[in-house]
N, C-alpha and C positions, 0 to 999 in steps of 0.2 A: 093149111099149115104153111108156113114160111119155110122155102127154101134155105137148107142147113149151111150156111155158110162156114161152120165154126164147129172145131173137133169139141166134142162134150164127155170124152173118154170115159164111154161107156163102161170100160173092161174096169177102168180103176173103179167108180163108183161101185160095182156090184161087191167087188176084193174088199172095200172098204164095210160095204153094210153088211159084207156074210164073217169078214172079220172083228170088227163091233158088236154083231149080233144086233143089229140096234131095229126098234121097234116103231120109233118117231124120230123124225132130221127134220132140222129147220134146214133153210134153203134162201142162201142169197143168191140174188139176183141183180144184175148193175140194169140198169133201164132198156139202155138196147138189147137185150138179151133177153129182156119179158117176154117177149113173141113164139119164141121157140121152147115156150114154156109146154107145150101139149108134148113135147120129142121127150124133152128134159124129167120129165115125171114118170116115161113107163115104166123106167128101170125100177123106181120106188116101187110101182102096184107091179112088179115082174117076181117081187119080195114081200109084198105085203107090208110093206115100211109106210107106216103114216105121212104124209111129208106136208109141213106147215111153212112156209114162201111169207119170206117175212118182210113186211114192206117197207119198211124204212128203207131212204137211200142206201147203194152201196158202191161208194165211189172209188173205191181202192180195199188196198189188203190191210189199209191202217184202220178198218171200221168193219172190226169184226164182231157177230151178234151174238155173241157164246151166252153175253147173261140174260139178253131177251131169250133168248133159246130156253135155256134151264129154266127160267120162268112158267116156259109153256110145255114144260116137263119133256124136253126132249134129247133122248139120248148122242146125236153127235150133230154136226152141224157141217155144210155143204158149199162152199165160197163158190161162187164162178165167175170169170171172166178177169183174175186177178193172180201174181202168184206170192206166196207164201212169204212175207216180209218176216219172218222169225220170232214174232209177237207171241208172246203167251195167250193161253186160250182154256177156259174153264173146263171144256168139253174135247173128245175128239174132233178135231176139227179136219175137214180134206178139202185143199185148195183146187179146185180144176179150173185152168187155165184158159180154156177155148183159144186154143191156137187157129189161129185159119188157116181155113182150106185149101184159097187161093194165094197162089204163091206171087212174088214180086218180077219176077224174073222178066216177063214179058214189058213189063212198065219200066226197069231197067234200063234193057235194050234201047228202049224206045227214046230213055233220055238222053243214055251215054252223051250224046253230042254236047248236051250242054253242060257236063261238067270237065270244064277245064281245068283243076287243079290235076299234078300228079301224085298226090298223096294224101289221101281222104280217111278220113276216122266212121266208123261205121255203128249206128246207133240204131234201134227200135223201140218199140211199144214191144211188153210179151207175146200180144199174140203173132208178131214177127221174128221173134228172136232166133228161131230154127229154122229162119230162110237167109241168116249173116252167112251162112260160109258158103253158099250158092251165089249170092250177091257178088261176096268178095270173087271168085272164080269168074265170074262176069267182065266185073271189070279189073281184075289181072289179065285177062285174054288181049283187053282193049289198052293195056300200058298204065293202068289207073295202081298205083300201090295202094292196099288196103289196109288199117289197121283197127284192134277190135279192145276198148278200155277195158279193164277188169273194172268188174261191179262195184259202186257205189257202199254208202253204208247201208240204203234200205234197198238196193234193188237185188235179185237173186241170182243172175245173169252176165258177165261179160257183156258187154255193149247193151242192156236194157236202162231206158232212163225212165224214170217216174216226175209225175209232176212237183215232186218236192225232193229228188236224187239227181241230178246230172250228172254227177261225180265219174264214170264212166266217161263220159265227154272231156270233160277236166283234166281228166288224168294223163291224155295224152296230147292237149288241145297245142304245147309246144311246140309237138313234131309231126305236126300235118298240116295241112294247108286248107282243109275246110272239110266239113262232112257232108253223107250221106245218111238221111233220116228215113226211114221205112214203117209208115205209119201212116195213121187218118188224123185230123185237124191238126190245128195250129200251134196252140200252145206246148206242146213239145220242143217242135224247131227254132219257135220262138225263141225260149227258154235256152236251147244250147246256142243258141245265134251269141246271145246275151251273156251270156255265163261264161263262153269262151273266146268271144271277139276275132271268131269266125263264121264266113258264110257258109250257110246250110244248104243243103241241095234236097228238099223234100220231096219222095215219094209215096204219093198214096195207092196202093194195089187196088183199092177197091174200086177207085173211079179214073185209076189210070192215068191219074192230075198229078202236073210236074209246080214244083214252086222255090223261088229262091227266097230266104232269108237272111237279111242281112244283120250285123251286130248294129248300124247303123238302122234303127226302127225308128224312123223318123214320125212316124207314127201313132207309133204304141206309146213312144215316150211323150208326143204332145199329147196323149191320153192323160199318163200318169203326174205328168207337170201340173195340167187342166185338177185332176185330183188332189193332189197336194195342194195345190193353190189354197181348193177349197177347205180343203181339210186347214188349212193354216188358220182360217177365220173361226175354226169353232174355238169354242173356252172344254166344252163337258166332253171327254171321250169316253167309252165306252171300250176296253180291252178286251175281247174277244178270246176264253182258252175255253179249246173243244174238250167234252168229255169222252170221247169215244178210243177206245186205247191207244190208240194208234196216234192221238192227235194231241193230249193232253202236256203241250207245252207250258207248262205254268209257269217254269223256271223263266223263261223270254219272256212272257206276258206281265209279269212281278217286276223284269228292268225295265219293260215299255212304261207300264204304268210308274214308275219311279221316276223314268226323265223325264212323264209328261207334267210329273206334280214340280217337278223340279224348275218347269219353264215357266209356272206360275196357273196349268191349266188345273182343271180339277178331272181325273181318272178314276177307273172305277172298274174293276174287271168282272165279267160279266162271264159264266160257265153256260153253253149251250150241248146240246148230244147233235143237233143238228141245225149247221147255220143256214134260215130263211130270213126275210125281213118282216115275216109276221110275228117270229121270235124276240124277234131285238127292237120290235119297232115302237112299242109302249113306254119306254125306260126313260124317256126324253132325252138321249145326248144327240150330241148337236155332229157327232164324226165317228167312225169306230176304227178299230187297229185290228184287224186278223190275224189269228197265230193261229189258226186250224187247218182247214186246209189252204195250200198257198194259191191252188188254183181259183179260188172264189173273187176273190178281189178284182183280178185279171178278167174272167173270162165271164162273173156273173156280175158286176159291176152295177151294170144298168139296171139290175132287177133292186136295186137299194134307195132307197129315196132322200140318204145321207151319206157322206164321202165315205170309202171304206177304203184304208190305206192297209200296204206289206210293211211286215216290222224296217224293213230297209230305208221305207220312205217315211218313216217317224221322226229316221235319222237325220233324211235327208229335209225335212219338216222345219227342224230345229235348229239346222245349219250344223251338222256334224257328219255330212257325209255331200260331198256333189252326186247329183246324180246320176254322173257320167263318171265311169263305168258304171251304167246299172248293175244293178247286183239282183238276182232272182232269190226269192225265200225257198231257201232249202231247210228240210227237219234235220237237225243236230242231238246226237245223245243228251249233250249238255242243256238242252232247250229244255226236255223234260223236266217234268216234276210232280 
């Protein structure tokens, strides 16, 4: 069995199924979190609760499985590794978070040196979020002023960003001089690097790795250039809106597709539950536009064997937007539909 890295709040779970009464729970599970599936399941047979692990991706709190659930006749449903975006849900639904275990503190210490601003804004992934006010007492000790955004529209948290929420970052990105990210990969600090045109000072706990990002991604952006470029040559796009509740921007997907007819291409928007490129890959267009999730385009790019552009770079496509400031895809109320 895999060393437990990652709190699985045992105590909520049993409160939740001896308060439901419930007899079968589906069981999400996000990919890295499958291993400590053997931990994760006694509490069910500790209850005699059926429990059916439901495999589709689960890439956030926006793709919740409430009606695969009901389908497989089951009384409530189990999220982990995600927290609670405030999404309706057919069934009881209980979000457990898996906060880690390992705290940031020591990886901290370790970088203070190399952040030199004196007044940093302070951001996480959730499973960090309960180690911001430890952090911040760190480096207040060390002269570093600390401050912590009120939460976004979808995230649940003061200082939590999600890959389609920074708003947290945003809110204070005026009165600070750069942040402090407390988390694993990249596309996070990317993300607020970009969105706030501030450098990020990334800390990963888990492997003790320091990293700077810049809003200057000289990089990432001759990536998405490279993309668009391509993307510029096709005629057929293909409009991408997710079904998954959390993701069902239609309202954005219905204007992508309207300036793309309007430039003289031919659009066509195309509904997935979940985007692969074995999905989308039959349909013949020659480009797609994502409005599901905004991390796909970014971070799975390579796995597509046709350009996949962010609604932002449709804009910037069609000459209505530079791409400097990038602009990151964040979910908007108004997106929906």
């Amino acid at each position: 069995m895999a060393f437990n890295m990652y709190d699985f709040e045992v105590g909520s779970v049993r409160d939740f199924l001896k308060r439901t009464g419930a007899k079968k729970a589906a069981v999400q599970l996000p990919a890295g979190l499958g291993k400590y599936l053997p931990e994760i399941e006694r509490v069910f047979a500790e209850f005699g609760v059926e429990m059916i692990l439901v495999g589709q991706g689960c890439y956030g709190a926006c793709d919740i499985a409430d009606e695969v659930a009901k389908k497989l006749g089951c009384d409530v449903l189990i999220h982990y590794g995600h927290a609670d975006m405030g999404l309706k849900s057919g069934l009881p639904t209980l979000f457990i978070e898996a906060r880690a275990k390992k705290g940031p503190q020591e990886a901290v210490k370790l970088y203070i040196p190399e952040i030199k601003f004196k007044r940093v804004g302070l951001v996480a992934t959730v499973q960090y979020i309960g180690y911001l006010d430890e952090v911040a007492k760190i480096l207040n000790t060390h002269g570093i002023q600390t401050l912590v955004g009120e939460q976004g529209k979808r995230s649940k948290y003061p200082g939590q960003i999600l890959g389609c929420d920074v708003g947290c970052a945003k809110a204070i990105s005026s009165v600070v001089d750069g942040f402090v990210y407390i988390g694993t990969g990249e596309f996070h600090p990317i993300g607020v690097a970009l969105a706030t045109g501030k450098q990020v000072f990334a800390i990963n706990p888990m492997s003790n790795g320091f990293k700077i990002f810049t809003p200057n991604q000289k990089e990432f952006l001759g990536r998405r250039k490279a993309m668009i470029a391509k993307a510029a040559l096709a005629n057929n796009f293909g409009v991408i809106v997710g079904t998954k509740v959390g993701q069902v921007r239609l309202n954005l997907a219905k204007k992508l597709t309207g300036l793309l007819k309007a430039s003289g291409r031919e659009a066509h928007l195309l509904a997935v539950d979940e985007l692969t490129p074995e999905k989308i890959g039959n349909f013949g267009f020659d480009a797609f536009v994502c409005t599901t999730c905004p991390r796909i385009p970014i971070d799975d790019a390579d796995r597509f064997d046709k350009p996949m552009l962010t609604p932002f770079e449709v804009e910037v496509m069609l000459g209505k937007s530079p791409i400097e400031p990038y602009k990151v895809d964040e979910v908007y109320p108004e997106d929906m539909g």
